[in-house]
PDB file of N, CA, C, O and CB in Angstrom:
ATOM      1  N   UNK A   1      75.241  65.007  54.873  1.00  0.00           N
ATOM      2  CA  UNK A   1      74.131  65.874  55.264  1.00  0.00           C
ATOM      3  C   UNK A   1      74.293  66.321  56.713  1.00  0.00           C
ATOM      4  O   UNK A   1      73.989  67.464  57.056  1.00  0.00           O
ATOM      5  CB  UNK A   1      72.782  65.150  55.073  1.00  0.00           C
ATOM      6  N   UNK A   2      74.908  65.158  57.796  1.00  0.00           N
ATOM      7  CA  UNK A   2      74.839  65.797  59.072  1.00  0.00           C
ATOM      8  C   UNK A   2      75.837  66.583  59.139  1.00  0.00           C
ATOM      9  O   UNK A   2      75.634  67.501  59.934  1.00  0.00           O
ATOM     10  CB  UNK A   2      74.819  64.990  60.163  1.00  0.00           C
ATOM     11  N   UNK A   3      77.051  66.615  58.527  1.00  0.00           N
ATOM     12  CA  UNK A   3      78.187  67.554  58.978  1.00  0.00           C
ATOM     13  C   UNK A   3      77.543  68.541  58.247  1.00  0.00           C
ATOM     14  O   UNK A   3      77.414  69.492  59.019  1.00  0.00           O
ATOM     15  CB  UNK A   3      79.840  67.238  58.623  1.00  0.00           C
ATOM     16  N   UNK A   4      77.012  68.852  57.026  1.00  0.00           N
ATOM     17  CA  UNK A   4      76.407  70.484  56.421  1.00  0.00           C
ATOM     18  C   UNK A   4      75.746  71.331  57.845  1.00  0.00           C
ATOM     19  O   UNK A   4      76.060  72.457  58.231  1.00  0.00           O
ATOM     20  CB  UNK A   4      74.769  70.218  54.976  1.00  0.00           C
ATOM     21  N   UNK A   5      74.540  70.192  58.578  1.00  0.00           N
ATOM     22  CA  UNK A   5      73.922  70.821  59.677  1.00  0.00           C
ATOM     23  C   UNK A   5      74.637  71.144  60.684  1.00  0.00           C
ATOM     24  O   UNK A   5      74.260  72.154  61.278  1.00  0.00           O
ATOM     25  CB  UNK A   5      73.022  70.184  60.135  1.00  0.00           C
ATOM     26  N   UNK A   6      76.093  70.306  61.311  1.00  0.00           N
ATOM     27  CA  UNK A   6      76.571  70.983  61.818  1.00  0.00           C
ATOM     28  C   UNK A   6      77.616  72.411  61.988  1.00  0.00           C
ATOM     29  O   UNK A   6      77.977  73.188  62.872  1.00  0.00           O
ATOM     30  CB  UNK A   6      76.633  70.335  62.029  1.00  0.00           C
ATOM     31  N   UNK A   7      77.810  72.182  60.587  1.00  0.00           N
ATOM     32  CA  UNK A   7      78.629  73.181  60.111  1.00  0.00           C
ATOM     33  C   UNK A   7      77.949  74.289  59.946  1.00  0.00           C
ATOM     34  O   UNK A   7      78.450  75.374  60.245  1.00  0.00           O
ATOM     35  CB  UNK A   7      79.250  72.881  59.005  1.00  0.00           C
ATOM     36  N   UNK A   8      76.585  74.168  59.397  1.00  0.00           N
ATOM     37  CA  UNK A   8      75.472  75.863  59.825  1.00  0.00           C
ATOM     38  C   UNK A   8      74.830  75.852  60.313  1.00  0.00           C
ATOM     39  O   UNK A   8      73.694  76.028  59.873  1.00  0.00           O
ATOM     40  CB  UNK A   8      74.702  76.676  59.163  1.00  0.00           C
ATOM     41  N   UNK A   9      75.146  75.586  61.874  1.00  0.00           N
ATOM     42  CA  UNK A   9      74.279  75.169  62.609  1.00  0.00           C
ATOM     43  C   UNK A   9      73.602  76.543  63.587  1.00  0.00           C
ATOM     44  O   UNK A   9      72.427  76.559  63.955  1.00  0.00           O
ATOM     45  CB  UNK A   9      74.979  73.985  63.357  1.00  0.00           C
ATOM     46  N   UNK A  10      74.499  77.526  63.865  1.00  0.00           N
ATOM     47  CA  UNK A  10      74.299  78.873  63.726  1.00  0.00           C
ATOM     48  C   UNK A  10      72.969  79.832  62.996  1.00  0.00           C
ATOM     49  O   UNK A  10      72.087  80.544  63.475  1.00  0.00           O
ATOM     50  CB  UNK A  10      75.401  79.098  63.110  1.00  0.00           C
ATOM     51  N   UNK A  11      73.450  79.328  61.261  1.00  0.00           N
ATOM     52  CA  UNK A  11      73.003  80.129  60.279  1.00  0.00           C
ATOM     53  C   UNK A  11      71.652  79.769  60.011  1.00  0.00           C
ATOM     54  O   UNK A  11      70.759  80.525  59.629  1.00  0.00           O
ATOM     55  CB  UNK A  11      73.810  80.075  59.143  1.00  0.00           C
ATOM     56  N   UNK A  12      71.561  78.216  60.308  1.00  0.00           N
ATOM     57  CA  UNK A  12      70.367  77.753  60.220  1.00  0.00           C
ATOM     58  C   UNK A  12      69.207  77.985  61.846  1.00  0.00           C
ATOM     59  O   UNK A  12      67.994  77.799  61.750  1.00  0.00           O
ATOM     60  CB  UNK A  12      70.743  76.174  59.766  1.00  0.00           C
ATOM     61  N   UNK A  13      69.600  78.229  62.649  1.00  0.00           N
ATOM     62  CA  UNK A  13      69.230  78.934  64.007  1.00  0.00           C
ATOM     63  C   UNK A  13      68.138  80.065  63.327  1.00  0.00           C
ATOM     64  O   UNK A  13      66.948  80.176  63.030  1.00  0.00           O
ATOM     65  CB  UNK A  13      70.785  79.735  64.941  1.00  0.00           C
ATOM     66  N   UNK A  14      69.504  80.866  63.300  1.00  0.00           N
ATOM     67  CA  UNK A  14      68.484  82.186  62.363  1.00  0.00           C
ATOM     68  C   UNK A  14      67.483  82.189  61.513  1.00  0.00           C
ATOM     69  O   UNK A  14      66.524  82.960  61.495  1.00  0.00           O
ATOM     70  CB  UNK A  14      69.098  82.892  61.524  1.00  0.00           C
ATOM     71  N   UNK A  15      67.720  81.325  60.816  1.00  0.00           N
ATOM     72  CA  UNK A  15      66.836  81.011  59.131  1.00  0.00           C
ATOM     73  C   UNK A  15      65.757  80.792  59.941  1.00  0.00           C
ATOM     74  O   UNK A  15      64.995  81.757  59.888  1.00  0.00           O
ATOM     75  CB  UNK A  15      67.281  79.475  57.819  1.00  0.00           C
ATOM     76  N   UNK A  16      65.285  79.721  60.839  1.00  0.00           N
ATOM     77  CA  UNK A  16      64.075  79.420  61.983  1.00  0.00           C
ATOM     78  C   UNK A  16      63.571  80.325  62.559  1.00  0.00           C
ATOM     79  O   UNK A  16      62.357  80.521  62.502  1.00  0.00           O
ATOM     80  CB  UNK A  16      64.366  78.690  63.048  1.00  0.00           C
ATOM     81  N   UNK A  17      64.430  81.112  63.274  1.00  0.00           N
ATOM     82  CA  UNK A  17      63.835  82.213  64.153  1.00  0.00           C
ATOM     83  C   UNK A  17      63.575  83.090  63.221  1.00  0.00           C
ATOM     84  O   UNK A  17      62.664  83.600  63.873  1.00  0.00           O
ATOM     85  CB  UNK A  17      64.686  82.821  65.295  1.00  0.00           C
ATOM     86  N   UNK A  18      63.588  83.911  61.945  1.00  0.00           N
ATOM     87  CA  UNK A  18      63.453  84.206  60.935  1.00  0.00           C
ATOM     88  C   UNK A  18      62.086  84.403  60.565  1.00  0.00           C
ATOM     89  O   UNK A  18      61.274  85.323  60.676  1.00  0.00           O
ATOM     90  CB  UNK A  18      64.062  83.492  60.341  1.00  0.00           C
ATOM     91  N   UNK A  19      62.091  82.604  59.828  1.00  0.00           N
ATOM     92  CA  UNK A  19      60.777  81.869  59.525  1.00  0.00           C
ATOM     93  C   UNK A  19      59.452  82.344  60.679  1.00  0.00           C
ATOM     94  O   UNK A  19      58.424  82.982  60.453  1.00  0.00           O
ATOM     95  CB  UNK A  19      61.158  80.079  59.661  1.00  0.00           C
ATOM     96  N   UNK A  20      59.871  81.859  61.709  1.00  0.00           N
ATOM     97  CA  UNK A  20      58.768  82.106  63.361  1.00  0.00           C
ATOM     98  C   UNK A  20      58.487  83.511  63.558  1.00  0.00           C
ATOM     99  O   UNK A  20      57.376  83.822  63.989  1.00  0.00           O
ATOM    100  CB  UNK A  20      59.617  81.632  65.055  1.00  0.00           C
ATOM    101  N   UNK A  21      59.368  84.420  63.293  1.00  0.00           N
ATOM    102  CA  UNK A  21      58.702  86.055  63.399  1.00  0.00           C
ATOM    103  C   UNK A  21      58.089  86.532  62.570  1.00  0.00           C
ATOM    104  O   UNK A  21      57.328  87.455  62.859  1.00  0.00           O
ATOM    105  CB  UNK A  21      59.473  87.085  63.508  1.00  0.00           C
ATOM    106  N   UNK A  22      58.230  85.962  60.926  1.00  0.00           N
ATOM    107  CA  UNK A  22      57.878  85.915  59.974  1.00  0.00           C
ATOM    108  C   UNK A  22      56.196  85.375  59.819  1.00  0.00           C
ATOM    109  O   UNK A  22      55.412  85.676  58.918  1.00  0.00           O
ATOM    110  CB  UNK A  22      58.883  85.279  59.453  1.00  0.00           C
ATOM    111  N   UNK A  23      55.979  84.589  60.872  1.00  0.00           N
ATOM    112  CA  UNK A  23      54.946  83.514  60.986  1.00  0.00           C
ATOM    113  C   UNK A  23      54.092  84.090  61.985  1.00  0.00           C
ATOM    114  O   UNK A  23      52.876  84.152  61.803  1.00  0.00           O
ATOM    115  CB  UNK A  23      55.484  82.047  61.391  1.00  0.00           C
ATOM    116  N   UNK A  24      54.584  84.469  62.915  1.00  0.00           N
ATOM    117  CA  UNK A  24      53.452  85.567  63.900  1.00  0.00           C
ATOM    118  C   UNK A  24      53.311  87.041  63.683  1.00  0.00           C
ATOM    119  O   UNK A  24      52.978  87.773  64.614  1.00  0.00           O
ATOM    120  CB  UNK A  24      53.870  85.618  65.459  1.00  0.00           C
ATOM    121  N   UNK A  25      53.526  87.445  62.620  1.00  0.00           N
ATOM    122  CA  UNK A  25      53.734  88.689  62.096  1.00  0.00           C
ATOM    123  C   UNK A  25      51.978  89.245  62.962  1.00  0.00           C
ATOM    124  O   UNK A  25      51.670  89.999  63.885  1.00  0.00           O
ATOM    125  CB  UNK A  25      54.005  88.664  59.991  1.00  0.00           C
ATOM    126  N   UNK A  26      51.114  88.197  61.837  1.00  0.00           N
ATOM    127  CA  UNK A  26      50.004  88.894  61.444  1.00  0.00           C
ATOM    128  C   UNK A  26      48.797  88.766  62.943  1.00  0.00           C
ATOM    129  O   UNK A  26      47.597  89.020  63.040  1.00  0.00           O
ATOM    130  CB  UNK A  26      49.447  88.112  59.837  1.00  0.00           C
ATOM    131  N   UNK A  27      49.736  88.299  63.851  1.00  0.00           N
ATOM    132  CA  UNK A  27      48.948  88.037  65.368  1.00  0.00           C
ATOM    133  C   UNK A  27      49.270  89.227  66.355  1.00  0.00           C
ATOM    134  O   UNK A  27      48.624  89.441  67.380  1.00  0.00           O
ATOM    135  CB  UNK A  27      49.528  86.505  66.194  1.00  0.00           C
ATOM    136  N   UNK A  28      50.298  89.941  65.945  1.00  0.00           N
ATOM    137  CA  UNK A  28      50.906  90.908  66.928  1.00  0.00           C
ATOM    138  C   UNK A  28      49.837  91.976  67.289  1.00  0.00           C
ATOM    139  O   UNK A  28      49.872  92.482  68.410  1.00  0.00           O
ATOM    140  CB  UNK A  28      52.239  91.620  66.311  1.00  0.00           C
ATOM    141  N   UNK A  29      48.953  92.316  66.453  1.00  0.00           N
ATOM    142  CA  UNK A  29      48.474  93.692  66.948  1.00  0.00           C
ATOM    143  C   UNK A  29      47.254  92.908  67.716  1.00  0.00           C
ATOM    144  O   UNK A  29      46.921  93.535  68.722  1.00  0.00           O
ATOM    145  CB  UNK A  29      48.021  95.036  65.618  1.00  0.00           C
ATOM    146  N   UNK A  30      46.524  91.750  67.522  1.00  0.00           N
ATOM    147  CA  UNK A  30      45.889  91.430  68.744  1.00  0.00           C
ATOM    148  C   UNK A  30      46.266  90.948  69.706  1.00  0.00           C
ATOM    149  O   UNK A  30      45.446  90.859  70.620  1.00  0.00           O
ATOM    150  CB  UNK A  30      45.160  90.884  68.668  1.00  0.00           C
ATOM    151  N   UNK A  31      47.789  90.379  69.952  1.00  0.00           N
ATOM    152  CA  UNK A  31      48.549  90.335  71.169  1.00  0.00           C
ATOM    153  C   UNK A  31      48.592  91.719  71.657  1.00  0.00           C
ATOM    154  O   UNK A  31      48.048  91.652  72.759  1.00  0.00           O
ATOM    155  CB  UNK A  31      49.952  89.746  70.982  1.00  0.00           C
ATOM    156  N   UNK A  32      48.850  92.625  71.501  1.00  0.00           N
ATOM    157  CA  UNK A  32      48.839  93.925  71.846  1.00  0.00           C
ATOM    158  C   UNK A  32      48.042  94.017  72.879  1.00  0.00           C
ATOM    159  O   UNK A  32      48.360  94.075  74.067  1.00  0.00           O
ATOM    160  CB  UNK A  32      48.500  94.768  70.879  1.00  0.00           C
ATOM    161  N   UNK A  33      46.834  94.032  72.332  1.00  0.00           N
ATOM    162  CA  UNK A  33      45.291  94.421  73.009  1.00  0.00           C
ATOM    163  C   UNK A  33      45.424  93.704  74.064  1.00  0.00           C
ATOM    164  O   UNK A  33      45.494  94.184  75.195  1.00  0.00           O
ATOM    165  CB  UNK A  33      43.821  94.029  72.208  1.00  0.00           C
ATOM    166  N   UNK A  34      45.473  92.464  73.793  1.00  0.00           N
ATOM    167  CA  UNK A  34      45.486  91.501  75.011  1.00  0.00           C
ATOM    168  C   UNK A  34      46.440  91.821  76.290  1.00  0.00           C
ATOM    169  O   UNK A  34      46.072  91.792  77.464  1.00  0.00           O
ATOM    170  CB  UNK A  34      45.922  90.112  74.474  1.00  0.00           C
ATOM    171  N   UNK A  35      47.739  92.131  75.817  1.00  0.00           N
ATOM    172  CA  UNK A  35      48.553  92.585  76.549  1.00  0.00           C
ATOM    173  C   UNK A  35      47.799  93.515  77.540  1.00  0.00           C
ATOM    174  O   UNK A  35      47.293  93.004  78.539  1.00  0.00           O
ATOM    175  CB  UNK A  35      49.557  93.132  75.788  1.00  0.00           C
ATOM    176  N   UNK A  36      47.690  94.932  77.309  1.00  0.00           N
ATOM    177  CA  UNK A  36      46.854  95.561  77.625  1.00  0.00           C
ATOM    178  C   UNK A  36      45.811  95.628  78.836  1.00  0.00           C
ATOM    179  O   UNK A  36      45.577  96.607  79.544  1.00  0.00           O
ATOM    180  CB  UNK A  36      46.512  95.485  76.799  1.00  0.00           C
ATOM    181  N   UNK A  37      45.171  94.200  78.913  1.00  0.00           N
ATOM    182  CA  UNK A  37      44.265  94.296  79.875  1.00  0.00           C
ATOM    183  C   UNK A  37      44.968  93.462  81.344  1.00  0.00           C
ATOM    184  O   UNK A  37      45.903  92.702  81.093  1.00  0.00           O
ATOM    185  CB  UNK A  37      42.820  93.632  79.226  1.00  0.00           C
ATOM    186  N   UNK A  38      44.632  93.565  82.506  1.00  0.00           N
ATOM    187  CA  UNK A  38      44.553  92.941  83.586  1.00  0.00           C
ATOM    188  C   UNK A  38      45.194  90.922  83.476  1.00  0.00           C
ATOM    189  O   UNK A  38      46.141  90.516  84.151  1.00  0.00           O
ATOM    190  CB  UNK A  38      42.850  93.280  83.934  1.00  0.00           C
ATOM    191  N   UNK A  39      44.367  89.995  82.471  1.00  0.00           N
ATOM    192  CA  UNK A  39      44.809  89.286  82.680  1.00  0.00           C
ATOM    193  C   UNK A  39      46.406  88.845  81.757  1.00  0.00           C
ATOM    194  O   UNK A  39      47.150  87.874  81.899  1.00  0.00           O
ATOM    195  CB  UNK A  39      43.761  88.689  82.750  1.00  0.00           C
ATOM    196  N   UNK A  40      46.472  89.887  80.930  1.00  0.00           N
ATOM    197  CA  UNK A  40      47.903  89.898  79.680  1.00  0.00           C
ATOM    198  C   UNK A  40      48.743  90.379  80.547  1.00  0.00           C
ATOM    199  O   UNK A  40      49.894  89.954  80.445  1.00  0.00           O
ATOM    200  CB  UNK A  40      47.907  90.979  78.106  1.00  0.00           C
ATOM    201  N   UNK A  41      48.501  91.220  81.463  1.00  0.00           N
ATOM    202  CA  UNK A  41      49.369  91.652  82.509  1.00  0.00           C
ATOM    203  C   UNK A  41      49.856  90.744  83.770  1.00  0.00           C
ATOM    204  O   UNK A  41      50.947  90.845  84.330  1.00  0.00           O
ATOM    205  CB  UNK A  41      48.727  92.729  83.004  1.00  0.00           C
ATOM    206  N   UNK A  42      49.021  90.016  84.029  1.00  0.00           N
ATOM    207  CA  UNK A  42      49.457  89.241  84.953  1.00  0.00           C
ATOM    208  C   UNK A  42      50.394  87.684  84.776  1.00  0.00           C
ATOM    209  O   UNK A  42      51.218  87.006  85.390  1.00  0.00           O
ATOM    210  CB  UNK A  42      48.280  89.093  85.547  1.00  0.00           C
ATOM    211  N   UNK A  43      49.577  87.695  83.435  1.00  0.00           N
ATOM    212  CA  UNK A  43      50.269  86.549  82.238  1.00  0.00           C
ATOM    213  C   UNK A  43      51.716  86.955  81.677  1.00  0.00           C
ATOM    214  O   UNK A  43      52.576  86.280  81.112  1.00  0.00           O
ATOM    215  CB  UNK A  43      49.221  86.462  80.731  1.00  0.00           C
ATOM    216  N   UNK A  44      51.665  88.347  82.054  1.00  0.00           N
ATOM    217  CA  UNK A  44      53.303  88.469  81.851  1.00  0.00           C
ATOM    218  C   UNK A  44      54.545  88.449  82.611  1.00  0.00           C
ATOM    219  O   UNK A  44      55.745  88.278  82.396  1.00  0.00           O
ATOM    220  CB  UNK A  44      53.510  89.420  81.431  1.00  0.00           C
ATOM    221  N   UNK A  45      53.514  88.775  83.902  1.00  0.00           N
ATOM    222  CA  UNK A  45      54.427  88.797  85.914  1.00  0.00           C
ATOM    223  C   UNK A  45      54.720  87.683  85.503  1.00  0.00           C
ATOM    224  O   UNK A  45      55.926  87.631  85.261  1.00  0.00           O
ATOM    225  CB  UNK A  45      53.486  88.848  87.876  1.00  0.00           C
ATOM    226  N   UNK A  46      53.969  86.346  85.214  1.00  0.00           N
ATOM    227  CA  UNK A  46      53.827  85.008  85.736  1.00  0.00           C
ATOM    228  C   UNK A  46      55.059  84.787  84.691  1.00  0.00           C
ATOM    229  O   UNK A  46      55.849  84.004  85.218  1.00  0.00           O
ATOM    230  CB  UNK A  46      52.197  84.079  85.620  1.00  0.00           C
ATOM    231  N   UNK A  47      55.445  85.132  83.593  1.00  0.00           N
ATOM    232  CA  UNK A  47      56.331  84.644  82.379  1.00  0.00           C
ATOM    233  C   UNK A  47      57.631  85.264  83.133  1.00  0.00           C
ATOM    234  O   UNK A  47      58.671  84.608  83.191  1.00  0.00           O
ATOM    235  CB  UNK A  47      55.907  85.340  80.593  1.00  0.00           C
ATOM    236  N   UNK A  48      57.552  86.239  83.567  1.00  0.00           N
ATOM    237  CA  UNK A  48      58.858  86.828  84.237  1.00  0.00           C
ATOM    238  C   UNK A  48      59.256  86.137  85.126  1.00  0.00           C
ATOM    239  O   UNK A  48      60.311  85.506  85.062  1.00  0.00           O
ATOM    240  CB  UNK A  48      58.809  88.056  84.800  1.00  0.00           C
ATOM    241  N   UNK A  49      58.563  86.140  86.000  1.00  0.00           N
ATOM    242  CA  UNK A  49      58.930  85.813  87.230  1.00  0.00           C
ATOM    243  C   UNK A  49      59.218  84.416  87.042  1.00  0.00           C
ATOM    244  O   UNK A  49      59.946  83.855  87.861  1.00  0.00           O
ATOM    245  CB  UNK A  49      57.945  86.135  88.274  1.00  0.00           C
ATOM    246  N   UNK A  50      58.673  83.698  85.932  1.00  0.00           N
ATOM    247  CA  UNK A  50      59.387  81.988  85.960  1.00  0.00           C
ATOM    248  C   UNK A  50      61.146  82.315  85.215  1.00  0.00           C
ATOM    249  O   UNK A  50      62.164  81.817  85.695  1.00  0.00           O
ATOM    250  CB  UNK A  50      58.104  80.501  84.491  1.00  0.00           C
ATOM    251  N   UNK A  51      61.132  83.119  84.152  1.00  0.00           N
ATOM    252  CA  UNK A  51      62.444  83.168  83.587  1.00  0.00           C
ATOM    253  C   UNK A  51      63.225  83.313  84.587  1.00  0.00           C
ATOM    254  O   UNK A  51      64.144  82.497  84.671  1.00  0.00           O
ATOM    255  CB  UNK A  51      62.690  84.139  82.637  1.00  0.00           C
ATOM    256  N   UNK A  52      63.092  84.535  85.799  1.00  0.00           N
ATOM    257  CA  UNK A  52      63.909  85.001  86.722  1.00  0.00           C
ATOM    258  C   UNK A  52      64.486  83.908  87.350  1.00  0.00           C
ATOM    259  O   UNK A  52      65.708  83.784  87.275  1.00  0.00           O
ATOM    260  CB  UNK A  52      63.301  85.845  87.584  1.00  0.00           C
ATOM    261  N   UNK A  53      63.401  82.569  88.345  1.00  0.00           N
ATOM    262  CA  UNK A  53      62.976  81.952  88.919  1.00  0.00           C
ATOM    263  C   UNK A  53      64.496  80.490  87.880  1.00  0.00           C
ATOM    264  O   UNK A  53      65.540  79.949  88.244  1.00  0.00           O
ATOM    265  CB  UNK A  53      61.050  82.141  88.898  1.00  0.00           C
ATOM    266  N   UNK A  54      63.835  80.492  86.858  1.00  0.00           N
ATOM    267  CA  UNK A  54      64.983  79.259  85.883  1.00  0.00           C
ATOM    268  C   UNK A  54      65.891  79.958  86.030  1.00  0.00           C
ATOM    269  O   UNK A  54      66.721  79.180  86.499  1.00  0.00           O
ATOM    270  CB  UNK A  54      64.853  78.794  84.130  1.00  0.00           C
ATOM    271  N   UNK A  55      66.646  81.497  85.928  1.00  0.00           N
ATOM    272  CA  UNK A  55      68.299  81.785  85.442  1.00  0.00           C
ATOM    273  C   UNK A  55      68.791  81.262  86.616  1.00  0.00           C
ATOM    274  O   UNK A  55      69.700  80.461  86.832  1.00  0.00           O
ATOM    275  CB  UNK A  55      68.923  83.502  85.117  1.00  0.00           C
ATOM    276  N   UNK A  56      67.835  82.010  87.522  1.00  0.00           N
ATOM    277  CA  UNK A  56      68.542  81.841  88.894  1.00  0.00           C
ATOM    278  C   UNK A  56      68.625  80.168  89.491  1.00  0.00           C
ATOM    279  O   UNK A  56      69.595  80.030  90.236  1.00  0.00           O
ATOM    280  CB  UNK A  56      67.620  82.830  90.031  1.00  0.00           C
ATOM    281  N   UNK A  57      68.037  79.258  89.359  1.00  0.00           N
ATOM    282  CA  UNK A  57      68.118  77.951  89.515  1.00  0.00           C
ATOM    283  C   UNK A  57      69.479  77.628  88.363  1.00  0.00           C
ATOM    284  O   UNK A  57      70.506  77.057  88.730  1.00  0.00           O
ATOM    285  CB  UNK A  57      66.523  77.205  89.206  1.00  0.00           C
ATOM    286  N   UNK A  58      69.314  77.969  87.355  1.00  0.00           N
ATOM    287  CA  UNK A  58      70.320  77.790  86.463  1.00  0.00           C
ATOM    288  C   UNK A  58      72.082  78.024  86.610  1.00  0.00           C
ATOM    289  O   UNK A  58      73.056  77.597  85.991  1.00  0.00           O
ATOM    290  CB  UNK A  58      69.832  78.563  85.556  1.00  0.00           C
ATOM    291  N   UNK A  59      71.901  78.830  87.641  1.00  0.00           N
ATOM    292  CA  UNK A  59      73.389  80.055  88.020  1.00  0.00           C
ATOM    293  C   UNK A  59      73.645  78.833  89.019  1.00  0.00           C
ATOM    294  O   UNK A  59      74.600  78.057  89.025  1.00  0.00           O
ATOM    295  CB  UNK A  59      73.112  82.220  88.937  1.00  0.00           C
ATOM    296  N   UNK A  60      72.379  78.880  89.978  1.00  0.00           N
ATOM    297  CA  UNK A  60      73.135  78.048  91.328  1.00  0.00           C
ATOM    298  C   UNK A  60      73.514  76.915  90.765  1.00  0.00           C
ATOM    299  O   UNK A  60      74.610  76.532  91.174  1.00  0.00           O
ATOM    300  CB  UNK A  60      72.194  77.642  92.715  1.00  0.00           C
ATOM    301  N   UNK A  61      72.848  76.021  89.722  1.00  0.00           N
ATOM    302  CA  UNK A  61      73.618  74.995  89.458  1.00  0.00           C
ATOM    303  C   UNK A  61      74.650  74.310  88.973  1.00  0.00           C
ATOM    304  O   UNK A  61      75.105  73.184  89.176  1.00  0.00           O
ATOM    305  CB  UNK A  61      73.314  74.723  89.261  1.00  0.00           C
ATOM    306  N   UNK A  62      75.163  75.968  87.722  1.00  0.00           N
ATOM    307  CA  UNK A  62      76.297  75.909  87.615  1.00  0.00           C
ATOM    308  C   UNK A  62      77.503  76.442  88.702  1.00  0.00           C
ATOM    309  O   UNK A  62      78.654  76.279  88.298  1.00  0.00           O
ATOM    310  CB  UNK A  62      76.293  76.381  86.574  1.00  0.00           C
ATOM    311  N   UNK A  63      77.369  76.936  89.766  1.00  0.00           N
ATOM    312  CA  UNK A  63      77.888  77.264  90.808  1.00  0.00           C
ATOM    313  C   UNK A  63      78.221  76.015  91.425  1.00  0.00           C
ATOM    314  O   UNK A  63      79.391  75.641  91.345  1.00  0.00           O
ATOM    315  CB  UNK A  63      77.127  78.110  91.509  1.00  0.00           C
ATOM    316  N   UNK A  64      77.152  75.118  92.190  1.00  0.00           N
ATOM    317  CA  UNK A  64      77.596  73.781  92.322  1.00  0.00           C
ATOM    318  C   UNK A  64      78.320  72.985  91.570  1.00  0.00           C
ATOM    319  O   UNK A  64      79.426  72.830  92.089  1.00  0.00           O
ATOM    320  CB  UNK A  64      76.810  73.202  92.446  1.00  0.00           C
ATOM    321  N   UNK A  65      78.201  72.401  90.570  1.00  0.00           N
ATOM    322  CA  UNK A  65      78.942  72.022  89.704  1.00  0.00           C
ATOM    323  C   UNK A  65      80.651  72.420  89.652  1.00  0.00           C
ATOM    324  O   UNK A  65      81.565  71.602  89.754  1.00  0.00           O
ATOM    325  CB  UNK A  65      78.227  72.433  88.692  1.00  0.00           C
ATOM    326  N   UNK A  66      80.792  73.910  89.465  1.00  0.00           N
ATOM    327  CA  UNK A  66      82.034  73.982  89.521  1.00  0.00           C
ATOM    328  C   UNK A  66      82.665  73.901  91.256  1.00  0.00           C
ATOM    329  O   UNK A  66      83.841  73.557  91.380  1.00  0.00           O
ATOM    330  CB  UNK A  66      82.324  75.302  88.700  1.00  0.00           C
ATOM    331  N   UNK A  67      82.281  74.053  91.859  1.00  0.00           N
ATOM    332  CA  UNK A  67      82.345  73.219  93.665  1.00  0.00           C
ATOM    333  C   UNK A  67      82.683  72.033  93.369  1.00  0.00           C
ATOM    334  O   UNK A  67      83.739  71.665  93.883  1.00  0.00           O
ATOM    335  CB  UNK A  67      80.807  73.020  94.732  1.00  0.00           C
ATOM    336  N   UNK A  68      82.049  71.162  92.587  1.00  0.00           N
ATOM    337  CA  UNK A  68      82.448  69.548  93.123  1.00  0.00           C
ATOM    338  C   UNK A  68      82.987  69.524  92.168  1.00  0.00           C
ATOM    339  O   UNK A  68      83.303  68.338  92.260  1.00  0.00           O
ATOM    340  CB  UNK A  68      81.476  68.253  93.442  1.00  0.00           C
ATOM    341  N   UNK A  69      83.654  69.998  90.708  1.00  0.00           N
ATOM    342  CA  UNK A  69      84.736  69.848  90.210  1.00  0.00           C
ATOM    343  C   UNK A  69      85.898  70.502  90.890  1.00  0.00           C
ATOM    344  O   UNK A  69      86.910  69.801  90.885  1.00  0.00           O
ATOM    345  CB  UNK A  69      84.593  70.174  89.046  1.00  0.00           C
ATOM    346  N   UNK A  70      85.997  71.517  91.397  1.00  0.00           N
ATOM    347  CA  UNK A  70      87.000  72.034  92.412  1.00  0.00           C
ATOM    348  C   UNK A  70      87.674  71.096  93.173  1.00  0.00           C
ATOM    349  O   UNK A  70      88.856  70.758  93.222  1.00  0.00           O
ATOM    350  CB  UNK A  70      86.421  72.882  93.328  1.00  0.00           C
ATOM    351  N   UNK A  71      86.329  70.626  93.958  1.00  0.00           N
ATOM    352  CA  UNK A  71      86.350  69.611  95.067  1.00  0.00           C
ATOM    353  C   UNK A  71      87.161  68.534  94.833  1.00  0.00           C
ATOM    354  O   UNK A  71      88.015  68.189  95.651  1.00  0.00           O
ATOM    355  CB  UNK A  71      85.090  69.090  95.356  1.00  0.00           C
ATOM    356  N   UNK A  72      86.897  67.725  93.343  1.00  0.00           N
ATOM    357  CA  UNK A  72      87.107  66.666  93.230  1.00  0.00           C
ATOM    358  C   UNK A  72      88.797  66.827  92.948  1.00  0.00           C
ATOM    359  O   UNK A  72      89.601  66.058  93.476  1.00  0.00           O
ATOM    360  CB  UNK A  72      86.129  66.054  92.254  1.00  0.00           C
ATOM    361  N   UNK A  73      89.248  68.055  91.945  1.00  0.00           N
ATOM    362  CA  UNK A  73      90.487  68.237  91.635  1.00  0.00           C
ATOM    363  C   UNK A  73      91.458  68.429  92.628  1.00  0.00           C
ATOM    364  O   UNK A  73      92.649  68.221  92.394  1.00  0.00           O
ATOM    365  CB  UNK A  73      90.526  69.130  90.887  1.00  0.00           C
ATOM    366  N   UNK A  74      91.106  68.753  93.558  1.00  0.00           N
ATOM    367  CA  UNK A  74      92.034  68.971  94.587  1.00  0.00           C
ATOM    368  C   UNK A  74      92.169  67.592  95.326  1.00  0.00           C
ATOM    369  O   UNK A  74      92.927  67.479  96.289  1.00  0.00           O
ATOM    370  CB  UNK A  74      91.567  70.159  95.535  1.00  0.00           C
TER     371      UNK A  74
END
C-alpha cells in the first residue's frame, strides 16, 4: 500500500486539489462580494504581503545553506 502512494504520489496530489475546488465551488460567489469590500481587500494585502514576506525568507535560506555547503567543501 505505501509504495502504490508513493508511486502516485503526484496523481493523487491532484485527485485532492480536485476534490477541494470541487468542495468550495458553491462558496465562491459570496467570497466575491466579500472580496469586494474594504476589509476583503485588506485581508488580501495582508495574504500577499505574508507569501512575499515567506518566498523571500525562503530564498535567503536557501542562499545560506548553499554558503555553508560551499564553505564546508572547500
Amino acid at each position: 500500500m505505501l509504495n502504490l502512494v508513493k508511486q502516485y504520489k503526484k496523481e493523487l496530489r491532484n485527485i485532492l486539489l480536485l476534490v477541494l475546488v470541487a468542495a468550495l465551488l458553491p462558496y465562491l460567489p459570496k467570497t466575491f462580494h466579500f472580496l469586494e469590500s474594504f476589509t476583503g481587500m485588506m485581508m488580501i494585502m495582508g495574504v500577499l504581503c505574508g507569501c512575499v514576506l515567506g518566498l523571500s525568507l525562503k530564498l535567503h535560506y536557501r542562499i545560506m545553506v548553499l554558503r555553508i555547503n560551499k564553505e564546508n567543501n572547500q
